[in-house]
PDB file of N, CA, C and O in Angstrom:
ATOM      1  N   UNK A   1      56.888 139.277-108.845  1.00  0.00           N
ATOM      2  CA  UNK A   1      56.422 138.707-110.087  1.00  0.00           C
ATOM      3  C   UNK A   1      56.703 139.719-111.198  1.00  0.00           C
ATOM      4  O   UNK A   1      57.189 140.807-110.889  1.00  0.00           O
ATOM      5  N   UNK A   2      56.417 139.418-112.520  1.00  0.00           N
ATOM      6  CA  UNK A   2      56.668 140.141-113.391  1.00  0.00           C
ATOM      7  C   UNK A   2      55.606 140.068-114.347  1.00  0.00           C
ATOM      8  O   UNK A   2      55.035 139.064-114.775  1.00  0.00           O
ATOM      9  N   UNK A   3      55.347 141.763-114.730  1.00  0.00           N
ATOM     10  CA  UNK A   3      54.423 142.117-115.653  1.00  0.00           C
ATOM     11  C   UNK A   3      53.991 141.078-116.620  1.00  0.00           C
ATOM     12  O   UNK A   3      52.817 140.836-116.902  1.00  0.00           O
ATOM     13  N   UNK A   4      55.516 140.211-117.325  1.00  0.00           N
ATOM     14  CA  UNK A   4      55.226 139.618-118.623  1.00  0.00           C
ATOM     15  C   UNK A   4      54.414 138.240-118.094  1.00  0.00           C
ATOM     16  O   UNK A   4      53.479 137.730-118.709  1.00  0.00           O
ATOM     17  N   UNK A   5      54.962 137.753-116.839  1.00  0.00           N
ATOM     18  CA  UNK A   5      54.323 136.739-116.306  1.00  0.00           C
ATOM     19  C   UNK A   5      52.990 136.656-115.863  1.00  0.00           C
ATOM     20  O   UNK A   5      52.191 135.725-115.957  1.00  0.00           O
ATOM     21  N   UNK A   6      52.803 138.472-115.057  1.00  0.00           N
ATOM     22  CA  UNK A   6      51.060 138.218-115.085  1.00  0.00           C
ATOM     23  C   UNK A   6      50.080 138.268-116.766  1.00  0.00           C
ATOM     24  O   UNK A   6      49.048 137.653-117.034  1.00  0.00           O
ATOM     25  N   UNK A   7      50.989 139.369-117.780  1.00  0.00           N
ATOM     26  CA  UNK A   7      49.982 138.946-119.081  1.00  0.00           C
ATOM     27  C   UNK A   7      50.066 137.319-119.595  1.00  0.00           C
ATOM     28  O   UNK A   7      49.059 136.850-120.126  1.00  0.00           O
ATOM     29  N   UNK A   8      50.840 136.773-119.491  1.00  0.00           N
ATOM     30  CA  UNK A   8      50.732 135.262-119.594  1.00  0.00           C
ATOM     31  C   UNK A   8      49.997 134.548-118.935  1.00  0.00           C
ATOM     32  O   UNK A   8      49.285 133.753-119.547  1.00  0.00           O
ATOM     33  N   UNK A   9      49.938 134.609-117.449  1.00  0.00           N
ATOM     34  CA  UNK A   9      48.798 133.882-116.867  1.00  0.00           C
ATOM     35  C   UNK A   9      47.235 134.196-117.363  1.00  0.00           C
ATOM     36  O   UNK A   9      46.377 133.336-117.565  1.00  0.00           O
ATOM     37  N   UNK A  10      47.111 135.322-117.478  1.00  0.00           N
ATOM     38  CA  UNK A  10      46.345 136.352-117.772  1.00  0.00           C
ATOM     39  C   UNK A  10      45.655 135.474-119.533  1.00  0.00           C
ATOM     40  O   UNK A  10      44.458 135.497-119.822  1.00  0.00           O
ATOM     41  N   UNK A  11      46.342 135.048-120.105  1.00  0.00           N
ATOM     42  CA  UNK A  11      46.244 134.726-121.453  1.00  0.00           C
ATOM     43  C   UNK A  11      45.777 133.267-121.099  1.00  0.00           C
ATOM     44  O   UNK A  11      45.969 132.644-120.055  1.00  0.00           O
ATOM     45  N   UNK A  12      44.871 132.745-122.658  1.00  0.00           N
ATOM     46  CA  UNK A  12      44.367 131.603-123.146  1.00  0.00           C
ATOM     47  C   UNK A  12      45.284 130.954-123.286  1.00  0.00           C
ATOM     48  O   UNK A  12      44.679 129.914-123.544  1.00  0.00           O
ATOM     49  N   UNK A  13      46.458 130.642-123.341  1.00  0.00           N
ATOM     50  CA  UNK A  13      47.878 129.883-123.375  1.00  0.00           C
ATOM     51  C   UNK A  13      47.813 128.893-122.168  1.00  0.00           C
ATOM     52  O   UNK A  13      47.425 129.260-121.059  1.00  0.00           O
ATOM     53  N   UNK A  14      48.232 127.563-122.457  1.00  0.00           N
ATOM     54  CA  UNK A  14      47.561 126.600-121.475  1.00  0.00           C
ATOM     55  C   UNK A  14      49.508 125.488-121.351  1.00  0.00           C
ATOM     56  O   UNK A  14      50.273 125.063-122.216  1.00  0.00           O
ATOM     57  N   UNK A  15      49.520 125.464-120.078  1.00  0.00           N
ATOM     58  CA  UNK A  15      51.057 124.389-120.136  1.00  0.00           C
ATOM     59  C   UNK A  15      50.553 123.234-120.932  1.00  0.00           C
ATOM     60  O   UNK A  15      51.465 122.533-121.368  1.00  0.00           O
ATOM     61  N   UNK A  16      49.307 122.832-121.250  1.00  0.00           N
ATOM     62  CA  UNK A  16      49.373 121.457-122.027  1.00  0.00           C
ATOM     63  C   UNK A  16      49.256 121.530-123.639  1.00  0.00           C
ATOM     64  O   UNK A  16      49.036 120.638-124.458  1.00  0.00           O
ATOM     65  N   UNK A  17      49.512 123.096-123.819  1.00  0.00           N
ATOM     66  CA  UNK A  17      50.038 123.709-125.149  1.00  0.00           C
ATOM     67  C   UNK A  17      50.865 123.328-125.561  1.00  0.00           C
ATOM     68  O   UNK A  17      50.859 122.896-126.713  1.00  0.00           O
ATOM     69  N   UNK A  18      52.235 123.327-124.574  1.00  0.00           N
ATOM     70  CA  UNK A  18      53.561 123.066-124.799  1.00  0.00           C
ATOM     71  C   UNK A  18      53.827 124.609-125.809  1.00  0.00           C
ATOM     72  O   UNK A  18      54.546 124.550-126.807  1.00  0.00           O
ATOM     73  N   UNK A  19      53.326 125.582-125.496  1.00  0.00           N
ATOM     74  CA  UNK A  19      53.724 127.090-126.595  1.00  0.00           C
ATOM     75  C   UNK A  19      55.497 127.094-127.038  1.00  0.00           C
ATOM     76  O   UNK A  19      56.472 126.645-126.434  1.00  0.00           O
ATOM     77  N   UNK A  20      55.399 127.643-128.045  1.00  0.00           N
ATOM     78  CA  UNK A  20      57.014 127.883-128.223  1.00  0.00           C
ATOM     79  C   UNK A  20      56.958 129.124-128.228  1.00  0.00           C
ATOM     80  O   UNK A  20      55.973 129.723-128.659  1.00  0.00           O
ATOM     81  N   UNK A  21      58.364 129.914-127.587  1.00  0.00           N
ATOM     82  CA  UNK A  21      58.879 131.391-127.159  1.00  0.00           C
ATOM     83  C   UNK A  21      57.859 132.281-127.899  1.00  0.00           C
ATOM     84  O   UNK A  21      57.164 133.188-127.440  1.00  0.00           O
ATOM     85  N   UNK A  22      57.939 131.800-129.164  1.00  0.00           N
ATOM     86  CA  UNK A  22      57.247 133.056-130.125  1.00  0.00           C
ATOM     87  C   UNK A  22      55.409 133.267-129.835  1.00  0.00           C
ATOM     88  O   UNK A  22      54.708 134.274-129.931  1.00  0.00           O
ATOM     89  N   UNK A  23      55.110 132.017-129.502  1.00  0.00           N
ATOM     90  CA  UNK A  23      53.657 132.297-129.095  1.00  0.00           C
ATOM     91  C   UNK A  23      53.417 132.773-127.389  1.00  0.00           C
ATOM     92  O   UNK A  23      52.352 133.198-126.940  1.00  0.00           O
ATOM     93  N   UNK A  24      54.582 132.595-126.672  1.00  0.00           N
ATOM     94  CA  UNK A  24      54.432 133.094-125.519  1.00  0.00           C
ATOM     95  C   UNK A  24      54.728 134.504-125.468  1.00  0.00           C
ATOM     96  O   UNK A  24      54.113 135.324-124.785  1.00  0.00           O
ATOM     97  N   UNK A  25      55.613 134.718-126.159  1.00  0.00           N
ATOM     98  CA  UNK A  25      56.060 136.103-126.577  1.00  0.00           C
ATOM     99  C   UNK A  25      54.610 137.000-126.945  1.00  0.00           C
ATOM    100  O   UNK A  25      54.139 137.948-126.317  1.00  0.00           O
ATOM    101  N   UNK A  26      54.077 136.311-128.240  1.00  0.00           N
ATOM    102  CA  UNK A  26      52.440 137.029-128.564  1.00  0.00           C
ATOM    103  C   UNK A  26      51.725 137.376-127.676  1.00  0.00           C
ATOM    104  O   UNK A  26      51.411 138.546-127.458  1.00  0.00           O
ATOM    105  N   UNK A  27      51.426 136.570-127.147  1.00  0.00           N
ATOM    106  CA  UNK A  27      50.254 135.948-125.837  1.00  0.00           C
ATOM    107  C   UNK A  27      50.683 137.219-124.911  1.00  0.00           C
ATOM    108  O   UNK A  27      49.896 137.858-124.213  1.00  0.00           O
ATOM    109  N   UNK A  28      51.713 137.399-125.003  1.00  0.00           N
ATOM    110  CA  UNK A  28      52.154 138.401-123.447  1.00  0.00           C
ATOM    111  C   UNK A  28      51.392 140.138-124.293  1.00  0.00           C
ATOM    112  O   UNK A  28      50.520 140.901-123.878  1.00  0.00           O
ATOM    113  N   UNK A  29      52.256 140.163-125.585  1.00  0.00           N
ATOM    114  CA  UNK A  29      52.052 141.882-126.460  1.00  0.00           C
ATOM    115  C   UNK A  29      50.634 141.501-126.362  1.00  0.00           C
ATOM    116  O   UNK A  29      50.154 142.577-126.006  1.00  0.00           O
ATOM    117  N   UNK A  30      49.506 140.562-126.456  1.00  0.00           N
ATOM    118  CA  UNK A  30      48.474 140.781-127.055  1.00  0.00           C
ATOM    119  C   UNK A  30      47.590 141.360-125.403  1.00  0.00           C
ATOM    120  O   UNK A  30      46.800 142.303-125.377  1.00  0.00           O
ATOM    121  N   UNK A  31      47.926 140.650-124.364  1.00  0.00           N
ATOM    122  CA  UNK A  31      47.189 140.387-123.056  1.00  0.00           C
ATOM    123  C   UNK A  31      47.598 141.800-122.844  1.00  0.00           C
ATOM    124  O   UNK A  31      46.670 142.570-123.094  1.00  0.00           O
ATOM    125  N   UNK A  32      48.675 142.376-122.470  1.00  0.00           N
ATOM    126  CA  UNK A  32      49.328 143.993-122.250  1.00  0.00           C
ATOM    127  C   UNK A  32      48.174 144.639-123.537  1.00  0.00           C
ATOM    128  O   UNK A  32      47.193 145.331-123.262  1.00  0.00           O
ATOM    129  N   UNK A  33      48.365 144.440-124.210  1.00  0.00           N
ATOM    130  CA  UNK A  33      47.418 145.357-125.434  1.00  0.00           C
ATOM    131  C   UNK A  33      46.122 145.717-125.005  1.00  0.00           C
ATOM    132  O   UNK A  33      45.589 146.815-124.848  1.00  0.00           O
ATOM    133  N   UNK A  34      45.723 144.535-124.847  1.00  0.00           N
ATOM    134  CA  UNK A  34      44.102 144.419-124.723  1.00  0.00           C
ATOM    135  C   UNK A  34      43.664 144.791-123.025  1.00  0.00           C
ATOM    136  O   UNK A  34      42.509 145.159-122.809  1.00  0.00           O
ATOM    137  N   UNK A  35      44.717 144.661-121.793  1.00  0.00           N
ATOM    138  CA  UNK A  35      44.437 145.157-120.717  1.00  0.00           C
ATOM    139  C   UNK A  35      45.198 145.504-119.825  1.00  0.00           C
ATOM    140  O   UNK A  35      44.983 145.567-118.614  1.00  0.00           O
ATOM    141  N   UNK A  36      46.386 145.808-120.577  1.00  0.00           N
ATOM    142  CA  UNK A  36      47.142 146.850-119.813  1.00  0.00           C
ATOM    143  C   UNK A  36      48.248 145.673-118.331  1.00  0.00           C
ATOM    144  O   UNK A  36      48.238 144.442-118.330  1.00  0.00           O
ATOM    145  N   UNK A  37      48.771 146.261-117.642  1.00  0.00           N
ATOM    146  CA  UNK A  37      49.868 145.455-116.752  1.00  0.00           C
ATOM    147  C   UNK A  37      48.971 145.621-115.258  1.00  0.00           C
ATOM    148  O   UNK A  37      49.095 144.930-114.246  1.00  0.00           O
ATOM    149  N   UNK A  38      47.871 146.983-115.535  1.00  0.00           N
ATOM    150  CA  UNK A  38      46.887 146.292-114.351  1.00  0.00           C
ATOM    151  C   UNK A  38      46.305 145.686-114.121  1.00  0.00           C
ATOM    152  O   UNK A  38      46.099 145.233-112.994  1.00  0.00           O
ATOM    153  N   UNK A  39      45.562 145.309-115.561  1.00  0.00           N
ATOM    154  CA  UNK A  39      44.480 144.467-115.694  1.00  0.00           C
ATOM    155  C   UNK A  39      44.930 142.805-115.666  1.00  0.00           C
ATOM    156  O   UNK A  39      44.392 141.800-115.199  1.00  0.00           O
ATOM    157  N   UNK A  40      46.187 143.055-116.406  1.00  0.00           N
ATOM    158  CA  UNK A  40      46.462 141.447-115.912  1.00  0.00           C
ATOM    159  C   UNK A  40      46.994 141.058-114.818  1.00  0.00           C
ATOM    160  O   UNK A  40      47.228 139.867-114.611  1.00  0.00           O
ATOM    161  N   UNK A  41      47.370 142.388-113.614  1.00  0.00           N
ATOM    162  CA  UNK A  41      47.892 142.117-112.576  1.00  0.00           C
ATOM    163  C   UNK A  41      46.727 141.675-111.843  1.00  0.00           C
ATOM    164  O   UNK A  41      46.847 140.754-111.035  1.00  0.00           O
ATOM    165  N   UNK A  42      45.368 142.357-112.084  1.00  0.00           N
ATOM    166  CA  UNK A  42      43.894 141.949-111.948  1.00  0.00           C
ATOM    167  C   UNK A  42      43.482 140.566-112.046  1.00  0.00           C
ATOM    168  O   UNK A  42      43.155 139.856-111.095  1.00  0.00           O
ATOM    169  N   UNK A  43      43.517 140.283-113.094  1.00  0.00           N
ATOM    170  CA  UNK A  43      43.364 138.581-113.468  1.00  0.00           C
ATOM    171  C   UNK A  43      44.437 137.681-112.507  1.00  0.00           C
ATOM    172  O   UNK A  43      44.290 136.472-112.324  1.00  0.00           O
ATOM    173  N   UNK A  44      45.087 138.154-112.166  1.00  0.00           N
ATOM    174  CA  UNK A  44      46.354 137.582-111.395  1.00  0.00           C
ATOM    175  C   UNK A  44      45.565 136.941-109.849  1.00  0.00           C
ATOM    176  O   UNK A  44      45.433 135.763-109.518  1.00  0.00           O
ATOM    177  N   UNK A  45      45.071 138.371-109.004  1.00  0.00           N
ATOM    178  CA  UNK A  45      45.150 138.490-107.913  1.00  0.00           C
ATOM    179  C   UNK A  45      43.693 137.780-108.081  1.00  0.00           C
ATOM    180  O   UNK A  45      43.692 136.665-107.559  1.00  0.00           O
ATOM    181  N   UNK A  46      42.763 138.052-108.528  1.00  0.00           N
ATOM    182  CA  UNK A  46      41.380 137.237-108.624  1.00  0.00           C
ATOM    183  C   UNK A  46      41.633 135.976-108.907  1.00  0.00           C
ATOM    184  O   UNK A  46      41.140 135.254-108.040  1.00  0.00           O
ATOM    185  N   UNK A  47      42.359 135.192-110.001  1.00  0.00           N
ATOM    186  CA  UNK A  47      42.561 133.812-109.716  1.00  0.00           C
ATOM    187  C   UNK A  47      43.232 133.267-108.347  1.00  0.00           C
ATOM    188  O   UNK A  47      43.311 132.054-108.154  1.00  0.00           O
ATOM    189  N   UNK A  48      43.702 134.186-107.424  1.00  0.00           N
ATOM    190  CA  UNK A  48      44.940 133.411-106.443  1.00  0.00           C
ATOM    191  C   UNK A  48      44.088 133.533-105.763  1.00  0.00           C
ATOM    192  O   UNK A  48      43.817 132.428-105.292  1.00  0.00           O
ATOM    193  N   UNK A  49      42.962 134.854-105.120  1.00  0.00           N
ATOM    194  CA  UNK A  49      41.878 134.672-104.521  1.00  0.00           C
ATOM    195  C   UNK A  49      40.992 133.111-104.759  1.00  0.00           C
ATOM    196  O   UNK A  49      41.036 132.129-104.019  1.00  0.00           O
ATOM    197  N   UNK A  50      40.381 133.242-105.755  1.00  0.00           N
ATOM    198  CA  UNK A  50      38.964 132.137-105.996  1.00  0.00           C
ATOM    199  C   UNK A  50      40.246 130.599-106.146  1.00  0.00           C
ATOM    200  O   UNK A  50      40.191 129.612-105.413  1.00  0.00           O
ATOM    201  N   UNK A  51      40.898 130.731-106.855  1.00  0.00           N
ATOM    202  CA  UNK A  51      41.739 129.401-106.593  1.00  0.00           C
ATOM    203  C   UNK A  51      43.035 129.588-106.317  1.00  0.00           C
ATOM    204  O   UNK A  51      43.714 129.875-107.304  1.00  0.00           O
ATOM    205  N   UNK A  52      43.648 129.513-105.203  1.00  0.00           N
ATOM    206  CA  UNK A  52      45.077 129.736-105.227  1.00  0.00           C
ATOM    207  C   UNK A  52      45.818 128.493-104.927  1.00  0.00           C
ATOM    208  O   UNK A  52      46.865 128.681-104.308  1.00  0.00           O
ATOM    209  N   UNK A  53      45.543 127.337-105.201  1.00  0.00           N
ATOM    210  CA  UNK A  53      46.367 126.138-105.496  1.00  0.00           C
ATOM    211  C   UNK A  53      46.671 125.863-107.062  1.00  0.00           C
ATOM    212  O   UNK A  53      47.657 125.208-107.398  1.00  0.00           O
ATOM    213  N   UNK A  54      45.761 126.404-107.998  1.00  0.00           N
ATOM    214  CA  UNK A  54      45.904 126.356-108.987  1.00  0.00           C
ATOM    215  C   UNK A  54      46.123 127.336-109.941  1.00  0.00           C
ATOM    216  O   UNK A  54      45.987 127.050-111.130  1.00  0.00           O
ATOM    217  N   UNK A  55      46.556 128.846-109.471  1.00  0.00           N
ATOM    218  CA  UNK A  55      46.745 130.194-109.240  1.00  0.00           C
ATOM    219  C   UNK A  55      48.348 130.170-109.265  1.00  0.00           C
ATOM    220  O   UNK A  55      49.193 130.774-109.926  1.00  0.00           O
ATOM    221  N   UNK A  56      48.391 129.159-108.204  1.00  0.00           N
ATOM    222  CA  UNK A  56      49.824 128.953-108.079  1.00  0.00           C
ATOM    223  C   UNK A  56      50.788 127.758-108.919  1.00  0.00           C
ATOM    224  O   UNK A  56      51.909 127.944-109.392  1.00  0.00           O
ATOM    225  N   UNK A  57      50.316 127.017-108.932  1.00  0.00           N
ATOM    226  CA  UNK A  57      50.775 126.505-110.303  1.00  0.00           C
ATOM    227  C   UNK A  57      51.107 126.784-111.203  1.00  0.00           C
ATOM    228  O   UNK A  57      52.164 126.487-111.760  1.00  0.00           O
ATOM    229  N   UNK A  58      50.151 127.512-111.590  1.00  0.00           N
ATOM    230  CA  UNK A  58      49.945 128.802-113.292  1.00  0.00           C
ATOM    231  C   UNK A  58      51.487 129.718-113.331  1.00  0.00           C
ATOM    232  O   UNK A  58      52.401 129.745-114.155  1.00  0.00           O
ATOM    233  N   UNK A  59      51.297 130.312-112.230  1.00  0.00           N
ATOM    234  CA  UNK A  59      52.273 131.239-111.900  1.00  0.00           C
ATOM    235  C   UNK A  59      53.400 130.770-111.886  1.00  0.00           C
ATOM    236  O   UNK A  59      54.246 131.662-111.826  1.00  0.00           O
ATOM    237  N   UNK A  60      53.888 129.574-111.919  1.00  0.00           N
ATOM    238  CA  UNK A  60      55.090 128.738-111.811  1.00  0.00           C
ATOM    239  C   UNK A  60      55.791 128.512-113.090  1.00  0.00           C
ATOM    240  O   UNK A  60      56.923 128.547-113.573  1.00  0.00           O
ATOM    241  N   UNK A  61      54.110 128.169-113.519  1.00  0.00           N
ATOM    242  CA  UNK A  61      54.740 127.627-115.021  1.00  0.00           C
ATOM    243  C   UNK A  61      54.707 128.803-116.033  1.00  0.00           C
ATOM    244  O   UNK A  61      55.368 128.736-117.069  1.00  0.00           O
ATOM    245  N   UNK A  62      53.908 129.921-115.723  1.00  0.00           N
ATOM    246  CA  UNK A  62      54.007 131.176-116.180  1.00  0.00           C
ATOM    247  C   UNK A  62      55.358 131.908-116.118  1.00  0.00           C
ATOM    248  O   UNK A  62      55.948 132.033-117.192  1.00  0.00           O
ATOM    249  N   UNK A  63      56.039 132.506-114.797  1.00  0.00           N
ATOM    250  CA  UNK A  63      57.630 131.979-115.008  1.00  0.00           C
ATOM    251  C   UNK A  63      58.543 131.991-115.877  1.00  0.00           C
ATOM    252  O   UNK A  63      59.202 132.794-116.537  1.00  0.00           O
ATOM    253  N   UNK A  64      58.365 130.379-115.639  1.00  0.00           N
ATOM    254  CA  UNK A  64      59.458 129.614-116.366  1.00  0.00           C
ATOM    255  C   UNK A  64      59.225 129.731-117.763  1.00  0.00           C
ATOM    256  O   UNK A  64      60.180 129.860-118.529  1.00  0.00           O
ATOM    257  N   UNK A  65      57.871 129.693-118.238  1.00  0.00           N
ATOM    258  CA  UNK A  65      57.850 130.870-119.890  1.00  0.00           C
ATOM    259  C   UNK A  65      58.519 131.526-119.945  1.00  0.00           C
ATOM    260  O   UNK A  65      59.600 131.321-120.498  1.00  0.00           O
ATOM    261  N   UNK A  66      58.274 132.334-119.542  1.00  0.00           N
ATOM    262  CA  UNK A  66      59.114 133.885-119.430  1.00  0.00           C
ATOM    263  C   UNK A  66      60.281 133.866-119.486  1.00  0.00           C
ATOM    264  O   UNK A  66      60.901 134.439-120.382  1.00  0.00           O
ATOM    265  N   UNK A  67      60.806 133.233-118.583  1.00  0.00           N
ATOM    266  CA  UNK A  67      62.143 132.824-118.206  1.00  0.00           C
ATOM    267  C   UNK A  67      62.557 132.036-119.709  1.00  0.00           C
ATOM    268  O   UNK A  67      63.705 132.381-119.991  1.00  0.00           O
ATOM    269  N   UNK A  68      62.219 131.467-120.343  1.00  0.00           N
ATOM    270  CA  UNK A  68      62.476 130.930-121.454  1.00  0.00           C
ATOM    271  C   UNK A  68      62.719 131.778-122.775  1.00  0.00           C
ATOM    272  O   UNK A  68      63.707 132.017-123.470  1.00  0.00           O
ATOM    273  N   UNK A  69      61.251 132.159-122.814  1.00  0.00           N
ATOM    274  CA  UNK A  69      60.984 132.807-123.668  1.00  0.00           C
ATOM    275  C   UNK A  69      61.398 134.168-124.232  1.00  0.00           C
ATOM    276  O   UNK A  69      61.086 134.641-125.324  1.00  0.00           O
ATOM    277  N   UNK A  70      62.504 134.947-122.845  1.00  0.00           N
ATOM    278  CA  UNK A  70      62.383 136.055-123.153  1.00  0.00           C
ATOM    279  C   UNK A  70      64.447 135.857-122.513  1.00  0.00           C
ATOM    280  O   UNK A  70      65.094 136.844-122.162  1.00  0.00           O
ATOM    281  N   UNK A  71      65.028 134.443-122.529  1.00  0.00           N
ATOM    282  CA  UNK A  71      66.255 134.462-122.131  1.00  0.00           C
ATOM    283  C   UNK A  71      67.340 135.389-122.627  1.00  0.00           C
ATOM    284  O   UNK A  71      68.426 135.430-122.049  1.00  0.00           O
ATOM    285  N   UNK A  72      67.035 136.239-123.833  1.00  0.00           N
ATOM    286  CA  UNK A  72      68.412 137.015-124.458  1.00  0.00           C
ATOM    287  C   UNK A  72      68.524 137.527-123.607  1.00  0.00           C
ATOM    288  O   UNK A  72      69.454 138.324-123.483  1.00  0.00           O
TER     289      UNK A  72
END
């Protein structure tokens, strides 16, 4: 997985947002800011624990943000 993908999951940013690059882009500097690439690796592993059907989802579509958002 990747750092930018766990501060995204990690973030208030929701797939029924529909975010564009630039707010996924934010969402990632602000989540790293405020808790670092452990802390959202933290938020990561505690959601896949308490829900990991929907842990995993997140992470999918978390991703393919990324993957979007950060294509240059």
């Amino acid at each position: 997985m990747s750092t930018r993908a766990d501060a995204l999951f990690a973030s208030r940013l929701q797939a029924s947002q529909r975010p564009a690059d630039i707010e996924v882009r934010a969402a990632v500097v602000d989540m790293l800011g405020r808790l670092g690439a452990r802390g959202c690796a933290g938020e990561v592993a505690g959601e896949f624990g308490d829900h990991p059907e929907a842990a995993a989802h997140r992470m999918t579509w978390a991703l393919d943000m990324i993957n979007r958002s950060y294509r240059d």
